[in-house]
C-alpha positions as CSV (number, residue, x, y, z in Angstrom):
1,X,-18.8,1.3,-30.9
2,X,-18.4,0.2,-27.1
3,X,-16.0,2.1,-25.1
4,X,-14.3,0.9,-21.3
5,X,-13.9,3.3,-19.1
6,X,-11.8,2.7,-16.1
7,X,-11.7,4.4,-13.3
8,X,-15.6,5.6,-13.9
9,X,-15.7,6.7,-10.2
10,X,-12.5,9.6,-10.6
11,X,-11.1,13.0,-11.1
12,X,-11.6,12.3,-15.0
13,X,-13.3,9.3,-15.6
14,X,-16.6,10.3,-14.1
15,X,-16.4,13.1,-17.2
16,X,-15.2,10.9,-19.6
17,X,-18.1,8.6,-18.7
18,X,-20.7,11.6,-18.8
19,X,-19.0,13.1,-22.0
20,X,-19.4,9.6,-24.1
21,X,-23.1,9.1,-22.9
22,X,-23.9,12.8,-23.7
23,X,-22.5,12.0,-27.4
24,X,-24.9,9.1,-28.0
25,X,-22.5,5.9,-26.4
26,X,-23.5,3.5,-23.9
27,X,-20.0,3.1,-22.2
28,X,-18.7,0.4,-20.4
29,X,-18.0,1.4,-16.9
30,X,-14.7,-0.4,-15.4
31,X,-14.6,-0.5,-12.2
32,X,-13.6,-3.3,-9.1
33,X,-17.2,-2.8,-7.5
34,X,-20.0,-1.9,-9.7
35,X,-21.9,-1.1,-6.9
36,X,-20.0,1.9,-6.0
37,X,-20.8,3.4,-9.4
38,X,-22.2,6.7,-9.4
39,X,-26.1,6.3,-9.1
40,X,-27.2,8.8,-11.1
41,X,-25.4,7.5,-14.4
42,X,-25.8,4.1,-13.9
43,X,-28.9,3.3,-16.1
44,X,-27.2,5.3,-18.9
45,X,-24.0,2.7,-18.9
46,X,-23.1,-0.9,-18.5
47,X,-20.8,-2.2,-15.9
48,X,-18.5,-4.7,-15.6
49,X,-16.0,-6.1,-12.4
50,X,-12.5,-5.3,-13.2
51,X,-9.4,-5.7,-10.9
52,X,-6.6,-4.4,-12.7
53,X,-4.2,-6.9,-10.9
54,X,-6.6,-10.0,-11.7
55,X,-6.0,-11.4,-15.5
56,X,-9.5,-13.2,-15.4
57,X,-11.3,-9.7,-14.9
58,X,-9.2,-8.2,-17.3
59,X,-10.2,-10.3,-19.8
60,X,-13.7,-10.6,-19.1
61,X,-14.6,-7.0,-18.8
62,X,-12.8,-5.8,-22.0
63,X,-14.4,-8.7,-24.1
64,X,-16.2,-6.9,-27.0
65,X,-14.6,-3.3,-26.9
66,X,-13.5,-1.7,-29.4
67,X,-11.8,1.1,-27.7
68,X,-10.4,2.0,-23.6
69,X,-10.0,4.3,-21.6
70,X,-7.3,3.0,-19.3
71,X,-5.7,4.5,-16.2
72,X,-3.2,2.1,-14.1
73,X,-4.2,2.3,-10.8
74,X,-1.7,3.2,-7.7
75,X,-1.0,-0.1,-5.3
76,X,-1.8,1.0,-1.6
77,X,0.0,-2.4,-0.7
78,X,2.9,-3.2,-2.0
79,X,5.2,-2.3,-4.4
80,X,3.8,0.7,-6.8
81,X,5.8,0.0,-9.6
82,X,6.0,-3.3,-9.7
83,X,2.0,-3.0,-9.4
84,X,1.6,-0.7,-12.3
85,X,3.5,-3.7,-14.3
86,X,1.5,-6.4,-13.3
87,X,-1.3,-4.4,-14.3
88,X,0.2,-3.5,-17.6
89,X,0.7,-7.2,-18.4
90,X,-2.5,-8.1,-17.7
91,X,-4.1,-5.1,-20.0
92,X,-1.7,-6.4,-22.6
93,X,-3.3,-10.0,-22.7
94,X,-6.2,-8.6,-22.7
95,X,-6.1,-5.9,-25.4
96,X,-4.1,-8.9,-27.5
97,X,-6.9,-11.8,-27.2
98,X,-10.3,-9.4,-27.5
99,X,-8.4,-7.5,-30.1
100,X,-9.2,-4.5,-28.7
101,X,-8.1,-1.4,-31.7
102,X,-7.7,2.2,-29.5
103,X,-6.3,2.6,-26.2
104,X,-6.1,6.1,-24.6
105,X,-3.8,5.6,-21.9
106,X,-3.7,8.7,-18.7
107,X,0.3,8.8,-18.5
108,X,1.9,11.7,-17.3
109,X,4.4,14.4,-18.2
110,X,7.7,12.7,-17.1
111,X,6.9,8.7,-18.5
112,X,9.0,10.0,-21.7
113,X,12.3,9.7,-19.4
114,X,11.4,5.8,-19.1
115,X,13.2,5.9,-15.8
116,X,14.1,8.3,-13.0
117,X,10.5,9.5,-12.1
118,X,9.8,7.6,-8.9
119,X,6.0,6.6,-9.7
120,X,5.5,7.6,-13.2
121,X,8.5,5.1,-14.1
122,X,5.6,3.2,-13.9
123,X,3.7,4.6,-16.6
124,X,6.3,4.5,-18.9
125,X,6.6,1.0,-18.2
126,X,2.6,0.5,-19.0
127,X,3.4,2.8,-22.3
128,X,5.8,0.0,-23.3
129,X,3.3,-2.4,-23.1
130,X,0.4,-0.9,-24.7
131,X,2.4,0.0,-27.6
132,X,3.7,-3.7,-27.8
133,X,0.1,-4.9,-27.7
134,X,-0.9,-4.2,-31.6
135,X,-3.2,-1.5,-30.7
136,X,-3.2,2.1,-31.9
137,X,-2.7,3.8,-28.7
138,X,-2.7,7.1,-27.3
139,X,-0.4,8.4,-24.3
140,X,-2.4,11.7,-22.4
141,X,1.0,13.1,-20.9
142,X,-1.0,15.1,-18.5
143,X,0.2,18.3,-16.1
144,X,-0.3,18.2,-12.6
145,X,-3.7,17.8,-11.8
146,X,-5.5,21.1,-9.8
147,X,-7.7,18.1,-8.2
148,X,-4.0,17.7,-6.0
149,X,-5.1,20.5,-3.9
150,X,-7.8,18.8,-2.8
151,X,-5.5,16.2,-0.3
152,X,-3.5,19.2,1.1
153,X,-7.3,20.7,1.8
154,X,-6.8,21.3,5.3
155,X,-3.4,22.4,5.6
156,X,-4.1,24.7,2.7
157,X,-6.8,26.6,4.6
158,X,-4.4,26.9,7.8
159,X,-2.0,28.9,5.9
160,X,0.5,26.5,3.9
161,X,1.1,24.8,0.5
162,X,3.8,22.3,1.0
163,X,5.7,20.1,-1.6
164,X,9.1,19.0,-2.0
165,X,8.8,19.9,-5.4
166,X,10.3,23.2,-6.1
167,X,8.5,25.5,-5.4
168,X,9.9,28.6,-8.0
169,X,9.6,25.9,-10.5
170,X,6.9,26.2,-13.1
171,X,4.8,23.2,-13.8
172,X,1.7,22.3,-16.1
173,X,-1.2,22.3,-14.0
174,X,-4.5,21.0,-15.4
175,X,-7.8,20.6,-14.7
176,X,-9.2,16.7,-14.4
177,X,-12.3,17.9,-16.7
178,X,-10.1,18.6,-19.1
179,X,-8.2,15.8,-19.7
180,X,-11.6,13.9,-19.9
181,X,-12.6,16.4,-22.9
182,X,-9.0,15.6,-24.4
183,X,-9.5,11.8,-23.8
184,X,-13.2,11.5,-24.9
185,X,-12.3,13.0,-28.4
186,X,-10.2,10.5,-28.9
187,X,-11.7,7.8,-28.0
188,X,-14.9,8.3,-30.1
189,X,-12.4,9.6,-33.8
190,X,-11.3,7.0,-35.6
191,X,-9.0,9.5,-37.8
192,X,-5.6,8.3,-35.8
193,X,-4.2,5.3,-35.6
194,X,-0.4,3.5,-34.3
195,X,0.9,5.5,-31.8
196,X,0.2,8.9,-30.4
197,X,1.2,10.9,-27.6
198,X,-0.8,13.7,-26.6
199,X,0.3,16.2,-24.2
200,X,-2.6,18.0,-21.6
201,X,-1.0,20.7,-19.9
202,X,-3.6,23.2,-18.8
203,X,-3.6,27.0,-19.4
204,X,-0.6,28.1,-17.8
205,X,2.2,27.1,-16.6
206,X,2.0,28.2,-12.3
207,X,5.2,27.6,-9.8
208,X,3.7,26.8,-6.4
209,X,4.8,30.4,-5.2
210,X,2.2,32.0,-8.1
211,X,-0.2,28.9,-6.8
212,X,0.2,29.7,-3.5
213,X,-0.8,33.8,-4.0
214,X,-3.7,32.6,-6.2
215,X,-5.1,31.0,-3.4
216,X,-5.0,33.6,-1.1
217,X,-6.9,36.0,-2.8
218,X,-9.5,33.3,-3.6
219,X,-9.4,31.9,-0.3
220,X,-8.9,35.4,1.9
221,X,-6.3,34.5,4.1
222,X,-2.4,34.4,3.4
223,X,-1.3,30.9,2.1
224,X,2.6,30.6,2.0
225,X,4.7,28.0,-0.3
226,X,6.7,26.1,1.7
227,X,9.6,24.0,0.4
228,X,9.6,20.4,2.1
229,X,13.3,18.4,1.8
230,X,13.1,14.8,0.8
231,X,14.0,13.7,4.6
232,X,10.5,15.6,5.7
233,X,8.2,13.8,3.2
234,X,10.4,10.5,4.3
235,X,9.4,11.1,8.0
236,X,6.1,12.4,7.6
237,X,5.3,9.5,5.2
238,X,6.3,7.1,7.6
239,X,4.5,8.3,10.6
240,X,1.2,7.5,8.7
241,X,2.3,3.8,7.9
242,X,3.1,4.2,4.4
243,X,5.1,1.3,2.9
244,X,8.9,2.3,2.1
245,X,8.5,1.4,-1.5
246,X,5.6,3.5,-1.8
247,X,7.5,6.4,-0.2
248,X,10.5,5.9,-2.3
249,X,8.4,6.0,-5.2
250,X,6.6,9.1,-4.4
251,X,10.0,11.2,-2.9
252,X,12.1,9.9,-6.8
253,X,8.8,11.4,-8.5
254,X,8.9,14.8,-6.8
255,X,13.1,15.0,-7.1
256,X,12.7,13.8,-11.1
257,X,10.2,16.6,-12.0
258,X,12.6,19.0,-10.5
259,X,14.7,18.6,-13.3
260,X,12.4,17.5,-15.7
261,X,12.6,18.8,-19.4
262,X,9.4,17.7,-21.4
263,X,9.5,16.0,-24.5
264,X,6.3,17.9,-25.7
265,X,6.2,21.6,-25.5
266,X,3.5,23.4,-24.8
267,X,1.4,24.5,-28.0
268,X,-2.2,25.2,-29.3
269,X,-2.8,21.5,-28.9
270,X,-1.9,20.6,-25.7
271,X,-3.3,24.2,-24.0
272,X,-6.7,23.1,-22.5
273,X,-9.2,25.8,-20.8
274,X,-10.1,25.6,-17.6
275,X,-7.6,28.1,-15.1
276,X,-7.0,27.5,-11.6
277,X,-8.1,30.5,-10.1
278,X,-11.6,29.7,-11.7
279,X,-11.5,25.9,-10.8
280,X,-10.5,27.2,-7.0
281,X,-13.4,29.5,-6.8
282,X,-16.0,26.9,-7.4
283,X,-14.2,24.2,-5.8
284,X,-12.5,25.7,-2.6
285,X,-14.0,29.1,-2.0
């Protein structure tokens, strides 16, 4: 079979992209700049130009597949959402005219509530779409990615872990690798078909508070969880230049998980491996 995988270059496509060539594939790497793909896997896939926001790329880089990997990217220029549905559109068109037969789709907990959830209201909206397309298609609902951490690095390591999420609240929180293992095996069975939704959620379920004390002992210093307001993450968003509909969407994400109830529970099938406090020791110890 061929496989697309956008994305090749991130958190989980890079595994997803490793995974399928270690079982025997020769993927098709997605991706806006093949030159940026990763050097050492590059004679072990193909690669083709694809703008998510460009039909004509679309189109030409999903010609022949049978299955993708797809993951709508975030717009650092204008509208978010309306971004994630251009995007959708264009997959759409192009999963309808190459008659393309599995999607696996990197959604989020949240899309389920179709509206409400600042950013991921956009992946619900791309969940409509692929599931209007013809294709069997399945939605990852994923947990809250331990690759976060990673941005808040340097305040982290100073002492604080802020969010305006709450912070006694539990969440999913999974590992990127993970989700790749997830999204490889279902891109390479054919034993599903119509529509699927898949929830990733990690080991555990950690509030920022446990987070924050889980750090500390693997980092060695005291790291506090600090509840942010919506007016801070306003502000502070702002002083960096950030558009206001890309901080509206991002403040309306954070305030809908608050009071999110998930439409998939957390069972045998959604529990994946890999625990923070390991994934912190090799990646910021």
């Amino acid at each position: 079979m061929t496989i697309g995988v956008m994305t090749p270059n991130g958190h989980v496509g890079t595994h997803v992209l490793r995974q399928l060539v270690q079982a025997g594939e020769r993927p098709r790497a997605l991706l806006r700049d093949p030159r940026k793909l990763h050097q050492e896997i590059a004679g072990s896939v193909d690669a083709a130009v694809l703008d998510a926001w460009t039909e004509d790329t679309v189109l030409q880089a999903t010609r022949g597949l049978e299955a993708v990997y797809w993951v709508s990217p975030t717009a650092m220029d204008r509208d978010p959402l309306a971004a994630h549905a251009d995007a959708a559109r264009n997959f759409r068109n192009a999963i309808e005219t190459n008659q393309i037969e599995r999607v696996v789709f990197q959604s989020s907990v949240g899309a389920e509530h179709r509206q409400g959830v600042g950013e991921i209201d956009g992946l619900a909206v791309t969940e409509l779409q692929l599931e209007a397309s013809g294709a069997s298609v399945t939605h990852l609902r994923c947990g809250y990615f331990f690759t976060n951490l990673l941005m808040d690095l340097e305040a982290i390591r100073g002492g604080a872990l802020s969010t305006s999420m709450d912070i006694d609240q539990p969440l999913a929180w999974v590992a990127p690798a993970d989700i790749a293992t997830v999204a490889t095996g279902r891109l390479l069975s054919r034993a599903w078909s119509g529509r699927e939704v898949q929830a990733v959620h990690g080991p555990e379920d950690l509030t920022f508070t446990q987070v924050a004390s889980m750090l500390s002992a693997v980092l060695g210093i005291p790291v506090e969880a600090r509840q942010l307001g919506d007016d801070d993450v306003w502000a502070a968003l702002r002083q960096i230049g950030m558009l206001e509909t890309q901080i509206e969407a991002i403040v309306m994400m954070a305030a809908g998980i608050r009071d999110l109830t998930h439409e998939n529970p957390r069972t045998y099938e959604t529990t994946t491996p890999t625990t923070l406090h390991g994934w912190a020791m090799e990646h910021l110890s």
